[in-house]
BAKOL-801376 format. One record per residue: y, z, x of N, C-alpha, C, O in turn; residue in three letters; residue number from 1. Coordinates in steps of 0.1 Angstrom, whole numbers. Layout:
<pts>
    n.py    n.pz    n.px   ca.py   ca.pz   ca.px    c.py    c.pz    c.px    o.py    o.pz    o.px   code   pos
       Y       Z       X       Y       Z       X       Y       Z       X       Y       Z       X    ALA   NUM
...
</pts>
This chain:
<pts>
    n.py    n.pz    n.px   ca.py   ca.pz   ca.px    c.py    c.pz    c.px    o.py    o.pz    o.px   code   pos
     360     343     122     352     351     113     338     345     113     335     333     111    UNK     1
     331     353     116     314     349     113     310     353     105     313     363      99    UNK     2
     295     338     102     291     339      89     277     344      92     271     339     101    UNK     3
     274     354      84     256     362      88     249     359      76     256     362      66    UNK     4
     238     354      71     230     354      66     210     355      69     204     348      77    UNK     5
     205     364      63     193     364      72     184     357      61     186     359      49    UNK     6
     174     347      67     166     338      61     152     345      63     148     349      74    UNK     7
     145     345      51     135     355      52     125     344      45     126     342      33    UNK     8
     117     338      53     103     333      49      93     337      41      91     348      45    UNK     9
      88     336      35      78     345      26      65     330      24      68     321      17    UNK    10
      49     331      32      42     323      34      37     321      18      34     311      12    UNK    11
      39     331      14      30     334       0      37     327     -10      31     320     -18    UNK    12
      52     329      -9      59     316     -16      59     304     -14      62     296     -23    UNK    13
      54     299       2      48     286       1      37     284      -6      37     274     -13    UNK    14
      25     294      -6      16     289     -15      12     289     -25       2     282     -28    UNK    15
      21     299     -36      26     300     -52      29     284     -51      21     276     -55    UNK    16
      39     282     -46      47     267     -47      37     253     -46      38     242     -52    UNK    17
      29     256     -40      20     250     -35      11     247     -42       8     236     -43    UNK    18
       4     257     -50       0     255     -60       0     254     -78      -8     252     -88    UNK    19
      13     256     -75      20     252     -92      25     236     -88      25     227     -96    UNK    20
      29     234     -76      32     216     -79      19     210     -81      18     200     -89    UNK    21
       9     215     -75      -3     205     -79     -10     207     -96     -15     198    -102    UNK    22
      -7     221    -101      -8     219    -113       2     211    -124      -1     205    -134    UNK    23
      14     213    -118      24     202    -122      19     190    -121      14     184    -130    UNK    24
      19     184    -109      15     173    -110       0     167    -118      -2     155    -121    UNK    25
      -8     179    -121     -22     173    -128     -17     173    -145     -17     162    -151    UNK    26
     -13     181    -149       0     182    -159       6     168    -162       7     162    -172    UNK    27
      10     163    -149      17     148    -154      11     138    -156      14     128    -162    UNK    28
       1     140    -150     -11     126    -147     -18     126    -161     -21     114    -165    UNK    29
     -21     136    -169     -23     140    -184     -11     133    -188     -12     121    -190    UNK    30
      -3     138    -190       8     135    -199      10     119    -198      13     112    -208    UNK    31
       7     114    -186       9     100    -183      -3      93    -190      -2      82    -195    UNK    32
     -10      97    -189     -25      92    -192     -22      94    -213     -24      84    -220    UNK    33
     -17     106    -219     -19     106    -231     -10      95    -231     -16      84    -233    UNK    34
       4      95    -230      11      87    -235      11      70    -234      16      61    -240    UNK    35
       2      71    -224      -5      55    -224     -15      54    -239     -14      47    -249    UNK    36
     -24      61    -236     -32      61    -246     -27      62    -257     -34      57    -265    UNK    37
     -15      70    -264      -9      68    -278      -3      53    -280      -5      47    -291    UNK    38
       5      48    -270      16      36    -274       5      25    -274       6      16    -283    UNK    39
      -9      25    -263     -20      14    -265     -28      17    -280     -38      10    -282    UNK    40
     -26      25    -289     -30      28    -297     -20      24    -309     -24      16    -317    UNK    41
      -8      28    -308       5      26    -316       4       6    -317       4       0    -327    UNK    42
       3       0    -300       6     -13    -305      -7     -21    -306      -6     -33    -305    UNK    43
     -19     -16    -308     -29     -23    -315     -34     -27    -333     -39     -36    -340    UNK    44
     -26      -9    -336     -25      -8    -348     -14     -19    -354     -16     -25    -364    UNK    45
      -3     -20    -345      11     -33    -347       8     -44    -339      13     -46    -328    UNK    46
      -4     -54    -347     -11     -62    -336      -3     -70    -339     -10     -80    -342    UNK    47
      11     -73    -341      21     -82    -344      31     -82    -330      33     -74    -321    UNK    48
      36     -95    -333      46     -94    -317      54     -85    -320      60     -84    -309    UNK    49
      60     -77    -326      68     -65    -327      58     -52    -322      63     -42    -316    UNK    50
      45     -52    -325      37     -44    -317      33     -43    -303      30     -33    -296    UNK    51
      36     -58    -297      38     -60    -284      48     -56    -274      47     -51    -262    UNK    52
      59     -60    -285      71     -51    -277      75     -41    -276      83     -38    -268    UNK    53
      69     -35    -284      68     -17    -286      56     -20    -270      63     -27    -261    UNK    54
      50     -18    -268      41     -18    -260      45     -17    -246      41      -9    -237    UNK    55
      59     -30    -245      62     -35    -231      71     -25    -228      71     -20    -217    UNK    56
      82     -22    -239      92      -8    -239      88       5    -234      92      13    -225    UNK    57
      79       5    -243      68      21    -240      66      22    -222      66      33    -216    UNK    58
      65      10    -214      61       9    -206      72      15    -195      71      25    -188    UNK    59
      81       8    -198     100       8    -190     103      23    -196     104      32    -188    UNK    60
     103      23    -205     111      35    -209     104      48    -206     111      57    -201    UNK    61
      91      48    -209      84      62    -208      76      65    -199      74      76    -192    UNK    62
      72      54    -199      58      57    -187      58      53    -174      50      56    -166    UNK    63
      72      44    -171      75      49    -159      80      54    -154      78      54    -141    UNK    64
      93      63    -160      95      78    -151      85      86    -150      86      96    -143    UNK    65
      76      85    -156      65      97    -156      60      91    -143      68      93    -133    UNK    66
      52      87    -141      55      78    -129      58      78    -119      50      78    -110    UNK    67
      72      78    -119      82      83    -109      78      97    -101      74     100     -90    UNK    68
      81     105    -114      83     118    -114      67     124    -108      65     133    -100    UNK    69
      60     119    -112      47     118    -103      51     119     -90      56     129     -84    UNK    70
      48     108     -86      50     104     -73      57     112     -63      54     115     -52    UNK    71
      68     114     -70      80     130     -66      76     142     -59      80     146     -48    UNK    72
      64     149     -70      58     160     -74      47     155     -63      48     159     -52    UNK    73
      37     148     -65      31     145     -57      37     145     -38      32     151     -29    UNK    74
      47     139     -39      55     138     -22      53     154     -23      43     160     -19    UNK    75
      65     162     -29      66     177     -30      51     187     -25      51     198     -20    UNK    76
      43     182     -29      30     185     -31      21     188     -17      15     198     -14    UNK    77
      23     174     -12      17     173       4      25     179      13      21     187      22    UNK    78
      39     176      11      45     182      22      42     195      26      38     199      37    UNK    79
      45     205      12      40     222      10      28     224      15      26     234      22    UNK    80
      18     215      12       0     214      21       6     213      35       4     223      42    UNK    81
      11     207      39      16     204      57      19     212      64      15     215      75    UNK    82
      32     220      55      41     230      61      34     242      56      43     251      58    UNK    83
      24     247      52      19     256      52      10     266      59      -2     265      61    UNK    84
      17     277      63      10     284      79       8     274      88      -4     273      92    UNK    85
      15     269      90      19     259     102      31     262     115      32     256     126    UNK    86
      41     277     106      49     279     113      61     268     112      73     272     115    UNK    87
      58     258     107      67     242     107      86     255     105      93     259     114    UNK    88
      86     257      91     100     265      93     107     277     103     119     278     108    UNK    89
      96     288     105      98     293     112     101     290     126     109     297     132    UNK    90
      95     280     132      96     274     145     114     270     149     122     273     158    UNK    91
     115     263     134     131     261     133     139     273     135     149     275     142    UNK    92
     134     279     128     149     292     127     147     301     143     157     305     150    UNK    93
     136     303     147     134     307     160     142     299     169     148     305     177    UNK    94
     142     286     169     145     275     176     165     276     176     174     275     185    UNK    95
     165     280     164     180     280     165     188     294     168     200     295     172    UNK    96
     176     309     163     182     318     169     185     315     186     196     313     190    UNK    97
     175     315     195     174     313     207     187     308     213     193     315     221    UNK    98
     192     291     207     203     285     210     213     294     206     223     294     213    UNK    99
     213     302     195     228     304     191     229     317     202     241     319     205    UNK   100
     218     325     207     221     339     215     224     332     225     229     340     233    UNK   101
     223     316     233     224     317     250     240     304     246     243     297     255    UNK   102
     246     303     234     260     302     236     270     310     229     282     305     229    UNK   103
     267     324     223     273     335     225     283     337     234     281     338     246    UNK   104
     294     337     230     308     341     236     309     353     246     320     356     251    UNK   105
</pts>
């Protein structure tokens, strides 16, 4: 039994995508940026070693998956700049119709 599916590229959805990750990502660099600036705010007002440690936590806990998730979004980001009207996918699926018609049964 064969399996058929047809894969249909759409450039323009690379570049929707393409440009909502980079507003995502400016989005996070904000968010990353307020949330520093509230917790350095939070433990100045708690200029007690208990304000410190809120400070060091804030760090582990929140602000560096943001962070992370950056970095993520950011990779996601360039790649879509790379592969964009470059052909990069299509070349694949070309690449593989080709092979699959010259081992045809």
């Amino acid at each position: 039994m064969a399996l058929s599916q047809d894969i249909i590229l759409d450039d323009n959805a690379f570049i929707n995508a393409s440009s909502d990750m980079e507003e995502l990502k400016n989005r996070t660099e904000a968010l990353k940026t307020k949330l520093e600036q509230m917790y350095d705010d939070l433990s100045t007002a708690l200029d007690t070693p208990a304000g410190k440690a809120i400070e060091l936590k804030a760090k582990d806990v929140l602000i560096e998956p943001i962070e992370n998730l950056r970095l993520v979004i950011d990779h996601i980001s360039s790649t879509l700049t790379i592969i964009m009207g470059s052909g990069h996918y299509k070349d694949v699926f070309v690449k593989f119709e080709e092979l699959n018609n010259s081992i045809q049964f």
